[in-house]
C-alpha positions in Angstrom: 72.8 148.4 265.5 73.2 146.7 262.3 71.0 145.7 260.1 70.8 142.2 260.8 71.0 142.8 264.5 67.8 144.5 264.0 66.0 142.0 261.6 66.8 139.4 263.9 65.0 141.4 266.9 62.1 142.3 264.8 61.8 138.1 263.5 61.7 137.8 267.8 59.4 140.4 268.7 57.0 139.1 266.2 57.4 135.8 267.6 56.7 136.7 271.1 53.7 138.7 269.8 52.2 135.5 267.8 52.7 133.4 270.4 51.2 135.5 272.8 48.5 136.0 270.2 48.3 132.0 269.7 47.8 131.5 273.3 45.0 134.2 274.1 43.4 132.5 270.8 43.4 129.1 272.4 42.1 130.6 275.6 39.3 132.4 274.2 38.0 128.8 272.4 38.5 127.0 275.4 36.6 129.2 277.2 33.7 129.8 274.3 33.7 125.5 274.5 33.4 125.6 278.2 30.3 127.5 278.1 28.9 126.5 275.1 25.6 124.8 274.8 27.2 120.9 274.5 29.7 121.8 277.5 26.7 123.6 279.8 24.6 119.9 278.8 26.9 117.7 279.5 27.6 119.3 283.0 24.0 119.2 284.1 22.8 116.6 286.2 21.6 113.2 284.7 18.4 111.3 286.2 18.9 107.8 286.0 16.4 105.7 286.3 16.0 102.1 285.1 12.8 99.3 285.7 15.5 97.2 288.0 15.2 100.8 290.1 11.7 101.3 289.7 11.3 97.8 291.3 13.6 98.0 294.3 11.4 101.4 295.1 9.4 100.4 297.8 8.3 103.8 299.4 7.5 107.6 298.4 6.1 110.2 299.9 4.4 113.1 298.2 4.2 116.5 299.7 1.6 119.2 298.2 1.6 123.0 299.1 -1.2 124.5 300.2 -3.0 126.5 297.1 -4.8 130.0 297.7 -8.2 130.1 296.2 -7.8 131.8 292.6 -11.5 132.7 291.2 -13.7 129.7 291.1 -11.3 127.5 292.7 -11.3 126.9 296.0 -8.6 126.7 298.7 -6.8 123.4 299.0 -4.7 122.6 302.2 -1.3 121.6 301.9 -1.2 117.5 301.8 0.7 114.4 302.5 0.8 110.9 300.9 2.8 108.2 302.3 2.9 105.3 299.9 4.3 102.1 301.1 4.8 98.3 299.1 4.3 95.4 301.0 5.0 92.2 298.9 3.8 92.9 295.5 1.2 95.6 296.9 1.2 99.3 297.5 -0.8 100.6 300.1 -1.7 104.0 301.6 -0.3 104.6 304.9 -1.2 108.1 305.2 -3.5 109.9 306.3 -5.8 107.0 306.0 -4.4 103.2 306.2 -6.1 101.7 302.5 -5.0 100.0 299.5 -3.7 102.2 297.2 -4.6 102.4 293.8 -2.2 100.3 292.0 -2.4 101.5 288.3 -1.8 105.2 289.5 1.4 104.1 291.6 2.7 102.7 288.7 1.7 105.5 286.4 4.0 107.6 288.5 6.7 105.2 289.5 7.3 104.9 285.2 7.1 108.6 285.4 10.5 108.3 286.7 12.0 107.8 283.8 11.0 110.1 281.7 12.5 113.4 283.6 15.2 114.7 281.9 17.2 117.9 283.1 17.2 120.6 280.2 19.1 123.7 281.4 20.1 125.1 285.0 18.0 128.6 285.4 19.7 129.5 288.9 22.7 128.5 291.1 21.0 131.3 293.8 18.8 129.7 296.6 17.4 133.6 296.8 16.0 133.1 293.6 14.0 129.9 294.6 11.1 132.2 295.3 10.1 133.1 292.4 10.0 130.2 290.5 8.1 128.7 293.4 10.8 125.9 294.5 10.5 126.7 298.4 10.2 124.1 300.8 7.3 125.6 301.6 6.0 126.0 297.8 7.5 123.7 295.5 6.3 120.0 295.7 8.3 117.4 297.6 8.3 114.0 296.1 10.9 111.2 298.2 11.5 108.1 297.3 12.9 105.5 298.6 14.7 102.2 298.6 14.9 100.6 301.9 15.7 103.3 304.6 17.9 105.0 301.6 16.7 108.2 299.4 16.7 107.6 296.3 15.8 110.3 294.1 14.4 113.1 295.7 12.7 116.5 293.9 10.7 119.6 294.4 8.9 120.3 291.5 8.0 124.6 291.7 6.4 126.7 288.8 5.6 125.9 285.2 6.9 128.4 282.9 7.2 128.6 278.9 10.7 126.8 279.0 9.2 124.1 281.1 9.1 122.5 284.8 11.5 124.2 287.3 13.0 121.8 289.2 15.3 120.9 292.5 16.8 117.9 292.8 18.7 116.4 295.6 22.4 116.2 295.4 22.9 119.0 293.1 22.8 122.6 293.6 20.6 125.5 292.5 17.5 125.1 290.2 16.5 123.2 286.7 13.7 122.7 283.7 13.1 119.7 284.0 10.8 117.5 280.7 8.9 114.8 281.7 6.9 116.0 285.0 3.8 115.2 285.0 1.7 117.6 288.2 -1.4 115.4 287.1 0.3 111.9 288.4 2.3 114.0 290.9 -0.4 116.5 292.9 -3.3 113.4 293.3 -6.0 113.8 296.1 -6.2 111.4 298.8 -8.8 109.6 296.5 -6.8 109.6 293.3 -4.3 107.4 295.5 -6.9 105.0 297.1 -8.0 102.3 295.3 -11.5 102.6 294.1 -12.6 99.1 293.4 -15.7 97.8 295.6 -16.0 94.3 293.5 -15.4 93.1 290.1 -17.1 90.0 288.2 -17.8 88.6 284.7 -21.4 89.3 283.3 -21.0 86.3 281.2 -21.3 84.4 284.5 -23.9 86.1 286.5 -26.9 83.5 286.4 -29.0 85.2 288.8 -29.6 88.6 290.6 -31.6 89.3 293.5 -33.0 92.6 294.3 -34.9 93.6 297.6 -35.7 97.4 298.3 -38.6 99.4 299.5 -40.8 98.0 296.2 -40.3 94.6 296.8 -38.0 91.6 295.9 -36.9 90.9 292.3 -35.6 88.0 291.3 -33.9 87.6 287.1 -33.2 83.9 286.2 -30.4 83.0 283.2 -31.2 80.4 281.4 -29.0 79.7 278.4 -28.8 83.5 277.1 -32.4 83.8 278.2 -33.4 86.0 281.4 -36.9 85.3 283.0 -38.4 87.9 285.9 -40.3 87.6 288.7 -41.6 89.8 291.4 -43.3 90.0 294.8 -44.7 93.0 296.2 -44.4 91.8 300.1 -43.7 88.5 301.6 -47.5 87.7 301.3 -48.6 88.0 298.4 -47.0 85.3 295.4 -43.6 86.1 292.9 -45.3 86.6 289.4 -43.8 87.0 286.3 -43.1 91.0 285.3 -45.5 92.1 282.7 -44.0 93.6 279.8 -40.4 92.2 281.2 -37.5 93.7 279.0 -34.8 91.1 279.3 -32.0 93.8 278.2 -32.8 96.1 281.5 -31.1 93.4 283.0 -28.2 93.2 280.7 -28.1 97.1 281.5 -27.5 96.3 285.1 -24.8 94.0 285.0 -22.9 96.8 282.8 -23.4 99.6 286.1 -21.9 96.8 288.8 -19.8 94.4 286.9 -16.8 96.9 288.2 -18.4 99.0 290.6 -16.0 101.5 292.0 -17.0 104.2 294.4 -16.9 108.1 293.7 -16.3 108.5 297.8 -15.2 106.6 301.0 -17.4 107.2 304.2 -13.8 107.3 306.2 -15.2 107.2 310.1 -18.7 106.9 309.4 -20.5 104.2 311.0 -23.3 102.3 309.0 -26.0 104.3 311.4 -25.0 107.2 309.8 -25.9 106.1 306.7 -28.9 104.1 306.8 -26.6 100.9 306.5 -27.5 99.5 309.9 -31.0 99.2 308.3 -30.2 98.9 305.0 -33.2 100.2 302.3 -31.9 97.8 299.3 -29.7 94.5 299.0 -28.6 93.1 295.9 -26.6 89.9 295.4 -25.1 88.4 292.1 -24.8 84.9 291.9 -21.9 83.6 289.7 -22.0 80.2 287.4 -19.4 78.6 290.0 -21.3 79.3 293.1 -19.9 83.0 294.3 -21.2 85.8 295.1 -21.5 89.9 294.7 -23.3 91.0 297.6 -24.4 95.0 298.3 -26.6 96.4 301.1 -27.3 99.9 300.2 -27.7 102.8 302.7 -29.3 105.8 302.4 -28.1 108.9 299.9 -24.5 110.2 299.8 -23.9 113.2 297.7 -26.7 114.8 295.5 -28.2 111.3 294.4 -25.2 109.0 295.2 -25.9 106.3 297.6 -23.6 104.9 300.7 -23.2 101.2 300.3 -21.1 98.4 301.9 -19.5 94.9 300.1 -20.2 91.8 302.0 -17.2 91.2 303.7 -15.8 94.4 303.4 -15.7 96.8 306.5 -15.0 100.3 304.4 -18.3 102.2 303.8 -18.3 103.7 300.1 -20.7 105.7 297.5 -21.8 105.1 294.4 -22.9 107.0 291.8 -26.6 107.8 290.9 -26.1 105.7 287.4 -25.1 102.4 289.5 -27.5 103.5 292.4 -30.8 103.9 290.8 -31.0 100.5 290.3 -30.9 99.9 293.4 -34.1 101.5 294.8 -35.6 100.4 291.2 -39.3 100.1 290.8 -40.9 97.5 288.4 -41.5 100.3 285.8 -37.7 100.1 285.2 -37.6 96.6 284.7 -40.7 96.6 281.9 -40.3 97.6 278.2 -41.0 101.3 277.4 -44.6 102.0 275.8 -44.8 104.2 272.8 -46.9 107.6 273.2 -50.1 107.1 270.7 -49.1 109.3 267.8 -51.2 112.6 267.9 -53.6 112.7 264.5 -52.4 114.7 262.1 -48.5 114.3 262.7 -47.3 114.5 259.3 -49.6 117.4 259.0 -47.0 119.0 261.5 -49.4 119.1 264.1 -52.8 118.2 265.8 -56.1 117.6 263.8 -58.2 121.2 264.3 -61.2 120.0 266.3 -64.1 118.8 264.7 -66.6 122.3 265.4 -69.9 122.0 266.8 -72.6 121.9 264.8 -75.5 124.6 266.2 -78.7 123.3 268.5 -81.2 121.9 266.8 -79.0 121.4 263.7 -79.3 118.1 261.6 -75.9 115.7 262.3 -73.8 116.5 259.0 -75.4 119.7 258.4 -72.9 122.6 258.1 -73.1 125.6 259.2 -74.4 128.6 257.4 -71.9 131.1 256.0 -72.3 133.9 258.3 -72.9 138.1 256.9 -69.7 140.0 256.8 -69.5 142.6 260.0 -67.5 145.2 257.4 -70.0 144.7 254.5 -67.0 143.0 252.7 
């Protein structure tokens, strides 16, 4: 073999080898692009969510999973909340038929929007246990446009890299930003609305109060309220001694958007002292309306079961909007200061004044009496 013949194979050997070189090199940075972090983002899955969406949503349903009890807390039984729009309304539809409260729809509806999928943590369905996305221990949130699904999630454990996450349509398991459990895992009540009545205290120009002391009656006029009272229907209304006009300012504040703290779902108003009511207070507007309230007997601790005129649906009320109800006149009257104790800025009470001894002259003092120890 010459020496050309064998510089000419040695030029083509190293050609094959670069070339094979080249291509392995281009491999290997295809396949470090595939999985790097920009190519692993852009294949995971994108929630989309706009307000045109959010408004053509006109169903969801929220599934909880049952929660052991854990120290203090208590067990809570698996749950489910049906949530359903009619017109411009949402409504509960289960487990109780009721309006629904309609910030705290929206609150999660806008919630929507704010998920974001941040990394894939499994492809494995056998590892769904342990990051608590089981049908059985993840929650289920559906929702729905029409008879269609159109986003669907089960929202498992919270760990230090976030919310794991399924999602419907795409395999395996996510973190997922943006969940909120607190607009998510609600109690019937945090669904319901709470509202009993609402009103202007600017335009209250007269309340009426009945209960087991008598009946009051506060009169506006101008910025002005007046007070009268009547024991029983026998004796006359007088005016309330000592009347405190702002005790009436301070119960406009407690009712002028009373909500309840509970619902007395499939009680009847015997069971709760509403068939005979033991107060009734009404608000009369400047334009003729009215706020009326018969109140029943006590609910929880010092709560009170009352009813809306109008309105079927038995509620409670808190002890701060209740006690005004059962009111006496004391609560109505200015407070009276305690008579300052004599010596006050002495730090204390005046030392009694010591007895002078029988027989002794008024003013006299007494004597200085021997020492006992000769001192």
């Amino acid at each position: 073999m010459t020496s050309d013949t064998k510089l000419y194979l040695a030029v083509g050997i190293l050609a094959v080898l670069g070339g094979a070189y080249y291509l392995q090199t281009q491999k290997r940075a295809e396949d470090t692009k595939e999985h790097s972090y920009t190519a692993q983002a852009a294949a995971l899955p994108e929630i989309k969510v706009t307000d045109d969406d959010i408004k053509k949503i006109d169903k969801f349903v929220i599934e909880t999973p049952e929660e052991k009890a854990d120290g203090d807390k208590e067990k809570k039984a698996a749950a489910k909340h049906v949530l359903v729009k009619q017109g411009e309304e949402w409504k509960l539809d289960e487990p109780v038929k009721a309006l629904a409260n309609q910030a705290n729809v929206e609150s999660l509806l806008k919630n929507l929007k704010t998920l974001k999928v941040k990394e894939q943590i499994t492809k494995d369905p056998k590892d769904f246990g342990k990051y608590e996305l089981g049908d059985k221990e993840a929650l289920h949130a559906t929702f729905y446009k029409g008879k269609d699904v159109a986003y669907e999630f089960w929202f498992g454990k919270r760990g230090g890299i976030g919310q794991m996450s399924r999602i419907k349509g795409h395999e395996g398991g996510y973190v997922v930003d943006g969940y909120s459990s607190y607009l998510y895992g609600r109690d019937t009540k945090g669904w319901r609305d709470l509202t009993i009545f609402k009103f202007d205290e600017k335009k209250v120009k007269s309340v009426e109060l009945q209960n087991e002391h008598g009946t009051f009656a506060f009169t506006k006029d101008g910025e002005n309220w007046s007070a009268k009272y009547q024991k029983t229907k026998q004796t006359p209304a007088t005016a309330i001694k000592d009347f405190e006009p702002k005790k009436v300012d301070d119960l406009l504040r407690a009712f002028k958007a009373l909500n309840a703290n509970a619902f007395g779902d499939g009680k009847q108003p015997g069971d709760v002292g509403l068939a005979e009511p033991v107060g009734h207070l009404v608000f009369t507007l400047d334009d003729g309306a009215k706020r009326e309230l018969a109140v029943g007997s006590n609910a929880e601790g010092t709560s009170r079961w009352v009813q809306a005129a109008g309105n079927p649906q038995i509620f409670s009320i808190s002890s701060w909007a209740a006690d005004w109800t059962v009111a006496e006149v004391s609560k109505f009257q200015k407070k009276k200061d305690d008579d300052k104790a004599k010596g006050d800025d002495a730090g204390g009470e005046e030392a009694p004044e010591m007895p002078g001894m029988p027989g002794m002259p008024p003013g006299m003092e007494m004597p200085d009496m021997p020492d006992p120890h000769g001192e």
